[in-house]
C-alpha atoms as one frame of an Amber mdcrd trajectory, in Angstrom:
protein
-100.161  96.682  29.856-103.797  97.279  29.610-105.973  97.885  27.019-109.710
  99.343  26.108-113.463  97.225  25.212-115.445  99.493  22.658-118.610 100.028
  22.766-119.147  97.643  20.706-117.350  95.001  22.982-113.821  94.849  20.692
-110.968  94.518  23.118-108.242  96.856  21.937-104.965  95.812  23.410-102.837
  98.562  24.441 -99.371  98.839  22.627 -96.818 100.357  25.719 -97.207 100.442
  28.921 -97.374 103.957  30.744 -93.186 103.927  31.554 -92.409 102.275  28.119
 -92.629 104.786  25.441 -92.544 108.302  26.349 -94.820 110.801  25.209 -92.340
 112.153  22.610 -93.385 109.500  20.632 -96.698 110.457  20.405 -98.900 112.583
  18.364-101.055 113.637  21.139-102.421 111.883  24.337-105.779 110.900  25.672
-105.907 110.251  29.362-108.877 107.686  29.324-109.265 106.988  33.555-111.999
 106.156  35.144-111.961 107.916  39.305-109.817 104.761  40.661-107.833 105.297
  37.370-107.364 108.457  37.962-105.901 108.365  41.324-103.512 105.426  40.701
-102.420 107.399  37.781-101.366 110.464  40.029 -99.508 108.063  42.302 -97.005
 106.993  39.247 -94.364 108.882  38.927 -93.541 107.393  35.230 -97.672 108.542
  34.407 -97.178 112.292  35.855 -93.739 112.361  33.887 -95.643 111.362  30.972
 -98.438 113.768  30.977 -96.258 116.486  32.211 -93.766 115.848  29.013 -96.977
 115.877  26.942 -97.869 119.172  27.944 -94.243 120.680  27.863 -94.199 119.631
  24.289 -97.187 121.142  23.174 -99.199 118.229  22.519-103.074 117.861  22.527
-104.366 116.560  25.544-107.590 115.159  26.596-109.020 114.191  30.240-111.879
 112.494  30.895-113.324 114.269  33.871-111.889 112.200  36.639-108.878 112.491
  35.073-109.316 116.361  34.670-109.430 116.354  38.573-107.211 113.742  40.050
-104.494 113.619  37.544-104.136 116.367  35.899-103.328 118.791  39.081-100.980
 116.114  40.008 -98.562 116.134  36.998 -98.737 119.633  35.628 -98.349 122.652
  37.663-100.428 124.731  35.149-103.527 125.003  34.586-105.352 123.470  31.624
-105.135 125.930  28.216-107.253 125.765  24.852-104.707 122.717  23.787-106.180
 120.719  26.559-109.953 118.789  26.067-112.521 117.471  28.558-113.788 114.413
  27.066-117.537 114.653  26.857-120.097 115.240  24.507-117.941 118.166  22.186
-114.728 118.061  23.850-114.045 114.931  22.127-114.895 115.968  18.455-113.224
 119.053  19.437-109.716 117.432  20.374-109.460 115.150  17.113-110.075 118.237
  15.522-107.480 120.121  17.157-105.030 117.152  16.632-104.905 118.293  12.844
-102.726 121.330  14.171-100.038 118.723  15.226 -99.100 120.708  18.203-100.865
 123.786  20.306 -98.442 126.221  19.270 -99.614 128.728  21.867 -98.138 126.718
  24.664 -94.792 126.923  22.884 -94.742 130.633  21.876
């Protein structure tokens, strides 16, 4: 089980580890991998599950961009739609946004 350091150097321990909690039991997701990340990430078959779950239930998603590229194509054989966020400068006001709507509804229509 990892975790995160802010910005303003708080370590944030991580709660579950990637095959622990499924995404069902999550709001939305935020796929937070660095390039290495990001590859390791596609070689787990519990992570693709995870993301691929995610995306099947209509949650929010956001990639950072190695993430976007490595991962992503990896665990979901679509591609991304409006309920999905790159995480840079307005993606990531834009997805906590979005996250008010619960679910992207479109996906599920």
């Amino acid at each position: 089980v990892g975790g995160v350091e802010t910005n303003r150097g708080r370590r944030i321990e991580a709660d579950e580890k990637i095959d622990g909690a499924p995404s069902v039991l999550y709001d939305a997701v935020a796929v937070l991998a660095s390039e290495d990340g990001a590859e390791m990430l596609a070689g787990m078959h519990p992570a693709r599950t995870f993301l691929a779950d995610a995306f099947a239930h209509g949650k929010f998603i956001a990639l950072t961009a190695p993430a976007a590229a490595a991962f992503w194509p990896k665990a979901v054989p679509e591609d991304p739609d409006g309920g999905v966020f790159a995480l840079d400068d307005s993606g990531a006001a834009s997805f906590v946004e979005a996250c008010a709507g619960l679910r992207f509804w479109d996906r599920l229509a």
